[in-house]
C-alpha positions as CSV (number, residue, x, y, z in Angstrom):
1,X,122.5,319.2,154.4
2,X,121.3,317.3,157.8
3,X,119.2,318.9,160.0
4,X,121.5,319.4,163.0
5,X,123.8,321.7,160.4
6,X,120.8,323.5,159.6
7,X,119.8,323.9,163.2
8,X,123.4,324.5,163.7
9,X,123.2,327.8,161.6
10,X,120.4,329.4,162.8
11,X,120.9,329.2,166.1
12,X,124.4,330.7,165.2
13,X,122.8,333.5,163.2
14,X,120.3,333.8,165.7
15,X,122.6,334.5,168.2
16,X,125.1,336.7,166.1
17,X,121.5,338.7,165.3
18,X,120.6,339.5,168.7
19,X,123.9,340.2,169.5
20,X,124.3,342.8,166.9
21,X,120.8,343.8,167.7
22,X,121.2,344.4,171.3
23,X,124.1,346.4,170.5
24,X,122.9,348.3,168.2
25,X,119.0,348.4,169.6
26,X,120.6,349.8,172.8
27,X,122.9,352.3,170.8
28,X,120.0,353.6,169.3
29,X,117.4,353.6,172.6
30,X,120.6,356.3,174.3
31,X,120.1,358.4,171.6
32,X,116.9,359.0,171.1
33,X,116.5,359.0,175.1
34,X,119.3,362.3,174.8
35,X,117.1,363.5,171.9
36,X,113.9,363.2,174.1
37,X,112.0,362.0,170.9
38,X,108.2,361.6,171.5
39,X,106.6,358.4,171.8
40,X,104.7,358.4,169.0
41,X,108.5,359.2,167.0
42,X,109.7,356.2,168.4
43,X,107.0,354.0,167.6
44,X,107.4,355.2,164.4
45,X,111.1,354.7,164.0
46,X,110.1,351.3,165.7
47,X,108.0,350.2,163.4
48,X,109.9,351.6,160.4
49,X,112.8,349.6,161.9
50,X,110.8,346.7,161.9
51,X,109.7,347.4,158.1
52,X,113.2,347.9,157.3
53,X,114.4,344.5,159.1
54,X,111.9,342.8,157.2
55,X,112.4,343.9,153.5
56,X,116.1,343.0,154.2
57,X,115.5,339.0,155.2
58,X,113.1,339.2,152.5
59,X,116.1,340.4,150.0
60,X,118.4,337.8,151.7
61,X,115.8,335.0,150.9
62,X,114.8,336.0,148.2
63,X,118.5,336.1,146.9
64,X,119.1,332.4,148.5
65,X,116.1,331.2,146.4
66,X,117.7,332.7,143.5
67,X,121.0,331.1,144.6
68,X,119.0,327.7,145.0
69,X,117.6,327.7,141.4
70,X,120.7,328.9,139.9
71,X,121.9,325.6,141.8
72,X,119.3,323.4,140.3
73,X,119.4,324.5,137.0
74,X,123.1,323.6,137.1
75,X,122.4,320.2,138.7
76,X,119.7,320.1,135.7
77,X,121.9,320.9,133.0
78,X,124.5,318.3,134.1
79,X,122.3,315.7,134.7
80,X,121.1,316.1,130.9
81,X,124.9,316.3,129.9
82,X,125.4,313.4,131.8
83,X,122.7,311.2,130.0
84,X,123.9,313.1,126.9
85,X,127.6,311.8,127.5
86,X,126.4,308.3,128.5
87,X,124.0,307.9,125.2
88,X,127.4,308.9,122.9
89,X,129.6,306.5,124.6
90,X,126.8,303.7,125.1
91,X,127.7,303.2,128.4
92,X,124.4,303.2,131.7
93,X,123.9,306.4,133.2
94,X,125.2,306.0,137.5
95,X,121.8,306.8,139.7
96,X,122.4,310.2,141.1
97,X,120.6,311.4,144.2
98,X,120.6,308.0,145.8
99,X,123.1,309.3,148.9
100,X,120.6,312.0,149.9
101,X,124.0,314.6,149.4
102,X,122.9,318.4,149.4
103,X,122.7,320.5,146.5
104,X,126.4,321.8,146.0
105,X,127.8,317.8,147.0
106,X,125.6,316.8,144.2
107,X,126.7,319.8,141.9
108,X,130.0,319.0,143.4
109,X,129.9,315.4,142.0
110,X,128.2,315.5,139.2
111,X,129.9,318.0,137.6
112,X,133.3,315.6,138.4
113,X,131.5,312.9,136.6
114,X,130.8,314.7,133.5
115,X,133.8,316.1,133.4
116,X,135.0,312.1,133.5
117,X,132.7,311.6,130.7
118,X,133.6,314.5,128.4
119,X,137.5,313.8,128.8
120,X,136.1,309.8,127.3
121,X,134.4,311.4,124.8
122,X,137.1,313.4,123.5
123,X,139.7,311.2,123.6
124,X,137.4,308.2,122.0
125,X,136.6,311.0,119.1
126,X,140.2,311.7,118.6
127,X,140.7,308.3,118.0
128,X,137.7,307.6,115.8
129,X,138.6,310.3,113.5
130,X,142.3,309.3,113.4
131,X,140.7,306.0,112.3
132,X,139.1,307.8,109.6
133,X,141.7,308.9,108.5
134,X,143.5,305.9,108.0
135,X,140.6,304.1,106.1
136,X,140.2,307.1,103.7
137,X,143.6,307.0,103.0
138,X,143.7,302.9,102.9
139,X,140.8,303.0,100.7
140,X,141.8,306.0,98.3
141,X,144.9,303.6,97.7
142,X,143.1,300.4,97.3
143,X,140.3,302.3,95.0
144,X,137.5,300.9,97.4
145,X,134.6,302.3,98.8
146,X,135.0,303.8,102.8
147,X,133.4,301.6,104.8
148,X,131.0,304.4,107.3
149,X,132.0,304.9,110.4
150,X,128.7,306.3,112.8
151,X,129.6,308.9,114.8
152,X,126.9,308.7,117.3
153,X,126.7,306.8,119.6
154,X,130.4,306.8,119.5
155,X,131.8,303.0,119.2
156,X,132.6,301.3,122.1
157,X,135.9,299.2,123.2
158,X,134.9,296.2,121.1
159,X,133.6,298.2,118.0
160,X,137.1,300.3,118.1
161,X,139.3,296.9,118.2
162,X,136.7,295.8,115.3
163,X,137.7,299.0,113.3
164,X,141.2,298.7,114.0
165,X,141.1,295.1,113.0
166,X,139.3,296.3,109.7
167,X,142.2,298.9,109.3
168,X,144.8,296.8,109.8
169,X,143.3,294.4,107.1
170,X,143.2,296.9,104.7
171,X,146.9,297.3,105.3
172,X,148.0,294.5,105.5
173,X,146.1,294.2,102.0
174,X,148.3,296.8,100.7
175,X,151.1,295.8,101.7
176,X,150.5,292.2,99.8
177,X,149.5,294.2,96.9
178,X,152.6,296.7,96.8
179,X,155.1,293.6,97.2
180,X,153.3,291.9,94.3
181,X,153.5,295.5,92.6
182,X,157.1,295.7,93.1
183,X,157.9,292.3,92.5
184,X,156.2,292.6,88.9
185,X,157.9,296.2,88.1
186,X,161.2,294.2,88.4
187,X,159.9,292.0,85.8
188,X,158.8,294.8,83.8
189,X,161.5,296.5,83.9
190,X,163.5,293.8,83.0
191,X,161.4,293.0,79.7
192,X,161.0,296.5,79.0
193,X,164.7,296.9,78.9
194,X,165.1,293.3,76.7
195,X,162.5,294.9,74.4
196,X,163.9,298.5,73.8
197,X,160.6,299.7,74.7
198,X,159.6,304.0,76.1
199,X,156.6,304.7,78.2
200,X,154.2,306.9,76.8
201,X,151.3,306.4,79.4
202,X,151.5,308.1,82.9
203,X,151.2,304.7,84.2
204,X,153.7,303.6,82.1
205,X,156.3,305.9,83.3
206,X,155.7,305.8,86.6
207,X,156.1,302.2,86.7
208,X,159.3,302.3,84.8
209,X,161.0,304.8,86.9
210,X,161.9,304.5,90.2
211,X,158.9,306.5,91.7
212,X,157.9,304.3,94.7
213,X,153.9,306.4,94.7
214,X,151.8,303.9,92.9
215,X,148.2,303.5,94.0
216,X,147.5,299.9,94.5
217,X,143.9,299.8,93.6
218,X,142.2,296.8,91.8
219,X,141.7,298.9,88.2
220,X,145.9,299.5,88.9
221,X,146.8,296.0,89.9
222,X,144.9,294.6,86.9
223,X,146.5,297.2,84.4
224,X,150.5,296.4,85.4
225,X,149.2,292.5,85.3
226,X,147.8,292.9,82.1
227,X,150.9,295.0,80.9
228,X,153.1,292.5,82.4
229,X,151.4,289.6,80.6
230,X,151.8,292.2,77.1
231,X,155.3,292.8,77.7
232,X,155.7,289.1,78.4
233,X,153.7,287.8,75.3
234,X,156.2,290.6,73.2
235,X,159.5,288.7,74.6
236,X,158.3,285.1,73.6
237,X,157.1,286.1,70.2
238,X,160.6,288.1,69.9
239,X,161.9,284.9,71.7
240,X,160.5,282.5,69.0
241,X,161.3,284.9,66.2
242,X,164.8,285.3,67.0
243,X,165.1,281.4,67.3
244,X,163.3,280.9,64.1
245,X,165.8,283.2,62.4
246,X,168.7,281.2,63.8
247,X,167.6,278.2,62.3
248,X,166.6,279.9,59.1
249,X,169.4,281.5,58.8
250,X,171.4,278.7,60.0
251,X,169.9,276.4,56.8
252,X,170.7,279.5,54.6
253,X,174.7,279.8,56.1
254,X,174.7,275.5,55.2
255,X,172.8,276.3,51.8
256,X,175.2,279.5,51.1
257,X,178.1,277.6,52.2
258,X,178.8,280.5,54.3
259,X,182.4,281.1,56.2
260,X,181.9,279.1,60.0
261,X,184.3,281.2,61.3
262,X,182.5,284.6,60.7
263,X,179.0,282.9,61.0
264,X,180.5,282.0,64.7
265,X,181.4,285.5,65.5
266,X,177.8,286.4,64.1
267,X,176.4,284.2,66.8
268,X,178.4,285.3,69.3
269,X,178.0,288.6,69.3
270,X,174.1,288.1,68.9
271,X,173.2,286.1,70.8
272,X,171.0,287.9,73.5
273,X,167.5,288.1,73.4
274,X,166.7,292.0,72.5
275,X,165.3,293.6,70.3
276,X,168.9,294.8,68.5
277,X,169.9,291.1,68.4
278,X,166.2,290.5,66.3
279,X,167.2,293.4,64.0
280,X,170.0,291.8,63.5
281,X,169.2,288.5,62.6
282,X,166.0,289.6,60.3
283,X,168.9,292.0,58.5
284,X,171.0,289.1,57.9
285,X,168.2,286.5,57.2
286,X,166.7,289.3,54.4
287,X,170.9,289.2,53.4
288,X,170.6,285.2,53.0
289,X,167.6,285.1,51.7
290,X,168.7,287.3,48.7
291,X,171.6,285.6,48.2
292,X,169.3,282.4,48.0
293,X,167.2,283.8,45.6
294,X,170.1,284.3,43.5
295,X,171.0,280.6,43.7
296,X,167.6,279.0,44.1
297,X,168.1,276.0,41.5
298,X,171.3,275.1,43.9
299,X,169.3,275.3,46.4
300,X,166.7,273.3,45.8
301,X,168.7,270.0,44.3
302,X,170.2,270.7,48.0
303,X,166.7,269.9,49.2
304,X,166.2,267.0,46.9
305,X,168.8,265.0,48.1
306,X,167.6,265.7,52.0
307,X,164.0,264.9,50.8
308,X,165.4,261.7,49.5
309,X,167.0,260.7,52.6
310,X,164.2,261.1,54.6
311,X,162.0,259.3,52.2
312,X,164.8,256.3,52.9
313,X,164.4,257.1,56.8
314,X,160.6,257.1,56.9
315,X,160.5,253.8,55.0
316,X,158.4,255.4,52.4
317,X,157.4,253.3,49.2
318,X,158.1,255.1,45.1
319,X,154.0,255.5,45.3
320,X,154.5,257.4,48.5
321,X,157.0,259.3,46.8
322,X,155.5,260.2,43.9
323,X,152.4,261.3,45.8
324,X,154.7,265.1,46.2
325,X,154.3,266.0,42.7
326,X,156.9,268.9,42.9
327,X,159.8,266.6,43.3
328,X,160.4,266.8,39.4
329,X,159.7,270.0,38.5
330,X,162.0,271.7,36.7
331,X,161.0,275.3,37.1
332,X,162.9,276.7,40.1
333,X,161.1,279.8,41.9
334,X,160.8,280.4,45.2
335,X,157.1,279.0,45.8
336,X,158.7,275.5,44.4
337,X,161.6,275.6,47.4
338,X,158.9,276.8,49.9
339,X,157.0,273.4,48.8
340,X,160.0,271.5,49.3
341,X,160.9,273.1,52.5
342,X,157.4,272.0,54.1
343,X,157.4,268.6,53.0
344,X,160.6,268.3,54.1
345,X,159.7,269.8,57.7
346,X,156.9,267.4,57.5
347,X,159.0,264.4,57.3
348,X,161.3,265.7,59.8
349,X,158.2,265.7,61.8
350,X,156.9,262.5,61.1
351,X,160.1,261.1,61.3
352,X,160.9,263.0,64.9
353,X,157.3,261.7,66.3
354,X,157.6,258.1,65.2
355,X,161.3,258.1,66.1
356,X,160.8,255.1,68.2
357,X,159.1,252.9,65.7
358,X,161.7,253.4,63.4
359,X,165.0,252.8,65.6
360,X,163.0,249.6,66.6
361,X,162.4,248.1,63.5
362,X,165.9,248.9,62.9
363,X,166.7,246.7,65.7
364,X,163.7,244.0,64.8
365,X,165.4,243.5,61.5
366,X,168.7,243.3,62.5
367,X,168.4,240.7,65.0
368,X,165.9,239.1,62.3
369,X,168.7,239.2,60.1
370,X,170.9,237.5,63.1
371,X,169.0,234.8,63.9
372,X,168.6,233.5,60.0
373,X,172.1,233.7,59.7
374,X,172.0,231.5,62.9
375,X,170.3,229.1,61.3
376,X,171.9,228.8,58.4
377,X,175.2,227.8,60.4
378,X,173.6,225.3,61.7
379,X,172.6,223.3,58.8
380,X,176.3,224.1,57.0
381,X,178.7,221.3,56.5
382,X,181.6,220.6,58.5
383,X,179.4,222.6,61.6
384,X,180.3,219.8,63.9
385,X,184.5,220.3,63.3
386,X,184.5,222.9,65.9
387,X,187.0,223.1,69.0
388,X,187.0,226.4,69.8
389,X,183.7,226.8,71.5
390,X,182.1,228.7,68.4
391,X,178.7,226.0,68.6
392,X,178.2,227.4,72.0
393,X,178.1,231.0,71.6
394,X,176.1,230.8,68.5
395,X,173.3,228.8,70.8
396,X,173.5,231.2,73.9
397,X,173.0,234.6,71.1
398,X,169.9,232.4,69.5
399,X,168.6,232.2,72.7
400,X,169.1,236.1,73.8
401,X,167.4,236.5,69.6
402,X,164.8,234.3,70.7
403,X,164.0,236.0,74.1
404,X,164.7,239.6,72.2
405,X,162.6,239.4,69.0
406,X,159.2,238.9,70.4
407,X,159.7,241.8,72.8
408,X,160.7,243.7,70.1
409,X,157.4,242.8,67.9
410,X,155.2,243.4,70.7
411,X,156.6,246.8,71.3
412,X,156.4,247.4,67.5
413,X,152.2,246.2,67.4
414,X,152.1,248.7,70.1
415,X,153.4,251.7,69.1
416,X,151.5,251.2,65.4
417,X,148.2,251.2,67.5
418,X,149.3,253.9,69.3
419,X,149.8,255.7,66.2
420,X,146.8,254.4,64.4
421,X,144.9,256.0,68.3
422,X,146.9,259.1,67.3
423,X,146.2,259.6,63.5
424,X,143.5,257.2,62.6
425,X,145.8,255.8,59.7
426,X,148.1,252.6,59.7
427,X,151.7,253.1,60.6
428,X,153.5,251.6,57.0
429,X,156.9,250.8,56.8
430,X,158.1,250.5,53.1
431,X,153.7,250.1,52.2
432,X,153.1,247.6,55.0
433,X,151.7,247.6,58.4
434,X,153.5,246.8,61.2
435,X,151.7,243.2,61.7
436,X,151.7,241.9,58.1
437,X,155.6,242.9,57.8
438,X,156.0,240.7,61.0
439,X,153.7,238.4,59.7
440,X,155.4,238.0,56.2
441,X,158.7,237.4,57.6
442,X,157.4,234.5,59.9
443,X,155.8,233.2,57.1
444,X,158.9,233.5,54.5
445,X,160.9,232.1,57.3
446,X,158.5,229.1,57.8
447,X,158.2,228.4,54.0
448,X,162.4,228.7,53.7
449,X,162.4,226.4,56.0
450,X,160.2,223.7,54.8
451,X,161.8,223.9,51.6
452,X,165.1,223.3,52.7
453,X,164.1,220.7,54.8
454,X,161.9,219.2,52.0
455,X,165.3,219.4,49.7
456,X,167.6,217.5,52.7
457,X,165.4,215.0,52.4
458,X,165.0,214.5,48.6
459,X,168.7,214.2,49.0
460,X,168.4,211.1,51.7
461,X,169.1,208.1,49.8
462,X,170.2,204.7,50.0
463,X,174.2,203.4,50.0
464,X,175.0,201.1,47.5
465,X,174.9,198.6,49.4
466,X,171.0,200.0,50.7
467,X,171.9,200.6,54.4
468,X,171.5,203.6,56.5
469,X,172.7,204.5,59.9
470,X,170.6,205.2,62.5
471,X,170.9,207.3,65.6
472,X,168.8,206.7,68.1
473,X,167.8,209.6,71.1
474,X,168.2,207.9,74.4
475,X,165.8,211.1,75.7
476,X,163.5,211.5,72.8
477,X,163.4,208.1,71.4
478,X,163.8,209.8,67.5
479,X,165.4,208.8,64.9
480,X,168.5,210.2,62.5
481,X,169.2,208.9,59.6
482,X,172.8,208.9,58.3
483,X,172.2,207.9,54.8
484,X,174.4,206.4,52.2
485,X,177.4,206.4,54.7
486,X,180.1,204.9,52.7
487,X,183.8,206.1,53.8
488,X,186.5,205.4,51.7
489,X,188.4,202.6,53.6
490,X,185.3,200.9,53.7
491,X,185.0,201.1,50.3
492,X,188.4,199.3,50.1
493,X,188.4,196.8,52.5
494,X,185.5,194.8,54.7
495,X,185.8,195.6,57.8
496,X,187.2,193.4,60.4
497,X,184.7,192.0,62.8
498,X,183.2,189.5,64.4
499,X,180.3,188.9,61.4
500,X,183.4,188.4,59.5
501,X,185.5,186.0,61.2
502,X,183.5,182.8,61.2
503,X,182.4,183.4,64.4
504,X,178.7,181.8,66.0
505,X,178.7,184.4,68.7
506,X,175.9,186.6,68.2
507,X,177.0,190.4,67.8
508,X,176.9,192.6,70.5
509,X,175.4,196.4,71.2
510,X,177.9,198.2,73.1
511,X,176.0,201.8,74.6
512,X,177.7,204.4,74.5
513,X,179.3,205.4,77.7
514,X,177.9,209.0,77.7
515,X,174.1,210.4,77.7
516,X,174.1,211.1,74.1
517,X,172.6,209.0,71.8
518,X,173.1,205.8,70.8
519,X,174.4,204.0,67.6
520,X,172.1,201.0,67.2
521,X,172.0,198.4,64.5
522,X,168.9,197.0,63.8
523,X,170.0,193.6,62.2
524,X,173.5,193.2,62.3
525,X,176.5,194.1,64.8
526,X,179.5,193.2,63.6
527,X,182.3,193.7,66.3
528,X,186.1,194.6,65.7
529,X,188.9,192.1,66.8
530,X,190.3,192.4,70.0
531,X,192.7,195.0,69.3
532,X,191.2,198.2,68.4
533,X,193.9,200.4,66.8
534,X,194.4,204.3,66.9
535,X,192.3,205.0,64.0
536,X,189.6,203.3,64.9
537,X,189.0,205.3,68.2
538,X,189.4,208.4,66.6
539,X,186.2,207.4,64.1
540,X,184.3,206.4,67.2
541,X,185.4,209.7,69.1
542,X,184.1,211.8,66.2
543,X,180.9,209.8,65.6
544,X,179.8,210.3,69.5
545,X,180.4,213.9,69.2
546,X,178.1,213.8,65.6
547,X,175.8,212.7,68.1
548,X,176.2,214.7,70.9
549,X,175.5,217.8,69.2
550,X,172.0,216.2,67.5
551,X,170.7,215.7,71.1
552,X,171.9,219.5,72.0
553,X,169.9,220.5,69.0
554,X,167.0,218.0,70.3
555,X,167.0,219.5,73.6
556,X,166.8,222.9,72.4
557,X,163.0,222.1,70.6
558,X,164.8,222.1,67.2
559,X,163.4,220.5,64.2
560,X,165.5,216.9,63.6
561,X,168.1,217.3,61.3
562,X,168.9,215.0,58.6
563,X,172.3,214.9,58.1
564,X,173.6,213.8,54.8
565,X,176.2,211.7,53.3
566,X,178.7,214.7,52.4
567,X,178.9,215.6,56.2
568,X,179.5,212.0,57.5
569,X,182.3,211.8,54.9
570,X,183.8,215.0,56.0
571,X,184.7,213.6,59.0
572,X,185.9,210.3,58.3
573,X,187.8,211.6,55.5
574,X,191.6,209.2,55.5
575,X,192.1,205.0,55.6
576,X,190.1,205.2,58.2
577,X,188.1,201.5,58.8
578,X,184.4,202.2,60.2
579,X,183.5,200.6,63.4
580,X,180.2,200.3,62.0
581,X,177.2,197.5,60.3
582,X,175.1,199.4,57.9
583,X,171.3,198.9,58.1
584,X,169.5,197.6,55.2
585,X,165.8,197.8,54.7
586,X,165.1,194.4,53.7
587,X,167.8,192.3,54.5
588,X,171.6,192.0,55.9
589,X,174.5,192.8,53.4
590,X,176.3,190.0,52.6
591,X,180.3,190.8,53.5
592,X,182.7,190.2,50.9
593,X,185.4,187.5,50.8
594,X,188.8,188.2,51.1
């Protein structure tokens, strides 16, 4: 309060006193002046006025002191508040007293403020516990541990939005964890239905119902995974055993010889995946499999003649064969067609895995087969009396044969190394490896070869006369002999040239007009008259194209040729006269006279 208020009111009151105190002082002074009172009366009412007066401003000060602390102690009690409410909410306490304000305007505002403070406080612990809340709820359903949550101080702004954050993690948690929950109760469901299968645990029921109230904790979640991954690992092995059954039974239906028809309408009405549908194939494999025993020796000749198919398909030697000593015994029980059965599933195996190998050398030995053939075509008689193109196509497939069959045997080397990577034992085809059955057939082939060529030319030999016929390459500069050439007209009558007409001209080479190779004589050249008849160009025709298809063969890197006397005779067969001098070795032939 400022000092001019102050001096305000007790001038006022001041005033107001003496008022009332004249009034009343002058009141009094008539009456006891009509009452005639003694002096010494008055002086005593005086003074016990006066006594009276005073006890009364000492009551009204006394009760404004009282008034004053009463004030205090308020202004006290929410100052501690104050700093009370400011330590909870972690927030500076405001400087109070600092606009010299009187008692009551600092009552007045302070009590405003804490008023502000208690409303913050409320409403901050409202939220805080609602947060509580939440997490305990969160982490009952995640079977976690509450994360604490101090209650004093009370969390600030940024230690709420941390909470909340926290909160919303967890949910956001369960949420991921209740659509993986749901997602793997379909699957569950699904199996469990496939599988024929009853709950008998409370978790168990409650995930195959349709009760939505599943806690999601991390003991739950690992349970339903771990039942999922059971239920899962129940429906393969029923899976495979249903599968396995089809194809037993399947053998046992070819082995019993069994109606297709109804064994179709067995399939189709099993053919599920459920655990009625394996019932039902075990009750009619144990149905089979009686039957089977019944007929066992049957059964097992059956299995002979597949074991000896494969034995043909695997390229497997009579050693080989005898090494599965079971194949001839005689005494049929069930043990003898279980051996059977595995050696034969072994094979299949073997056969299944080395597939590739197998179809290859199929193909090897076919085109082996192709290109010896080939060969021998080209060194049979009458070869060269072709017109229909036959020479070549036979050269373009020896060439594709020749491209094809090292490609082949390269492939072949590599799969038997993979195999040999694989198993640690050579690949074998009918007792061999891969590289000495290739090698062996290069070799025969070789060997053939020089034999047949050593025999072509045991069979080169001299006319009668002792004179050959030579064909000269114009590329290669080699030689063919065409030996003991000797047509029949020839044989009859000398031919009619130039050497035999008593001519002095020396004889003349004529080349041969195309780039194949030449007919030289060495010695002699006897030349035809003038006129050349029909015949005669017809010999020379089929001579050049004798010798057009030796330089094809040249060209082509072939081994020369020797061609004999049947072949030469084969074409010039008729009264044909030859156009040409026969060589001899040591000297000219003299002609005959006419």
């Amino acid at each position: 309060m400022s000092s001019e208020s102050t001096s305000l009111f007790s001038e006022n009151l001041i005033n107001d006193l003496n008022i009332i105190t004249h009034e009343n002082v002058t009141q009094l002074n008539t009456i006891i002046n009509r009452m005639g009172m003694e002096r010494e009366t008055q002086e005593e009412w005086i003074s016990a006025i006066k006594e009276q007066l005073k006890d009364f401003y000492a009551c009204v000060t006394e009760d404004a002191v009282l008034l004053e602390e009463k004030l205090t102690s308020k202004i006290e009690k929410l100052l501690i508040e104050s700093e009370r409410l400011c330590k909870l909410l972690q927030t500076k306490m405001p400087q109070y007293g600092s606009k010299n304000l009187s008692f009551y305007e600092e009552h007045k505002l302070l009590k405003k403020h804490v008023e502000e403070l208690q409303n913050i406080v409320s409403a901050r612990t409202r939220e805080l516990e609602l947060l509580k809340s939440r997490e305990l709820s969160l982490c009952k359903n995640l079977g976690v541990e509450v994360k604490p949550i101090k209650d004093s101080p009370l969390p600030n702004e940024s230690e709420l939005e941390d909470i909340n954050d926290y909160i919303k993690s967890l949910e956001l948690e369960i949420f991921k964890r209740e659509e993986r929950y749901m997602h793997i109760k379909c699957k569950i469901m699904d199996l469990a239905a496939h599988l024929e299968i009853k709950p008998s645990l409370d978790l168990e029921r409650i995930v195959l119902s349709d009760d939505t109230h599943f806690q999601v904790s991390d003991e739950n979640m690992k349970w339903v995974q771990n039942y999922y991954v059971s239920l899962q690992q129940q429906y393969d092995d029923m899976k495979d055993d249903i599968e396995s059954l089809r194809e037993k039974v399947g053998s046992l239906w070819t082995m019993l010889s069994e109606d297709i028809q109804l064994c179709n309408e067995f399939i189709e009405k099993h053919s599920g995946c459920t655990y009625s549908v394996l019932k039902a194939w075990k009750a009619e494999f144990k149905r089979c499999d009686e039957l089977k025993k019944a007929n066992i020796q049957k059964f097992i000749e059956r299995l002979r003649n597949q074991l000896c198919d494969l034995w043909e398909k695997c390229h497997m030697t009579n050693s080989e064969r005898e090494e599965f000593v079971y194949y001839r015994c005689m005494i049929y029980t069930e043990d003898l067609l279980s051996f059977h059965d595995i050696e034969i599933q072994k094979l299949e195996k073997y056969y299944n895995d080395n597939r590739e190998t197998f179809s290859l050398l199929e193909r090897w030995q076919e085109s082996w087969n192709k290109i010896v053939q080939l060969e021998e075509k080209a060194s049979a008689p009458g070869r060269f009396k072709n017109r229909g193109g036959t020479l070549l196509q036979e050269e373009k497939e020896r060439n594709a044969l020749q491209k094809r069959i090292p490609k082949f045997e390269e492939r072949l080397i590599e799969l038997a190394n993979n195999y040999k990577m694989r198993t640690g034992n050579n690949f074998l085809s009918w007792g061999e490896k891969i590289e000495d059955l290739i090698s062996k057939a290069h070799n025969d082939y070789k060997i053939e070869k020089d034999i047949k060529l050593s025999a072509r030319k045991q069979q080169k030999g001299l006319t009668p006369g002792g004179s050959t016929l030579c064909l000269t390459s114009a590329v290669s500069g080699s030689r063919l002999r065409l030996d003991m050439i000797t047509p029949k007209s020839a044989s009859k009558r000398p031919p009619r040239t130039a050497l035999f007409s008593g001519s002095n001209k020396k004889p003349k080479v004529t080349p041969n007009k195309l780039a194949v190779p030449l007919i030289q004589i060495n010695e002699q050249v006897v030349k035809r008259r003038s006129r050349t008849s029909m015949e005669r160009q017809k010999c020379l025709r089929k001579i050049r194209n004798i010798a057009t298809g030796i330089k094809k063969r040249e060209e082509m890197k072939l081994n020369t040729t020797f061609v004999d006397y049947d072949i030469f005779t084969g074409e010039l067969q008729g009264d044909h006269r030859s156009t040409c001098v026969f060589e001899n070795t040591s000297k000219p032939t003299q002609a005959p006279s006419n």
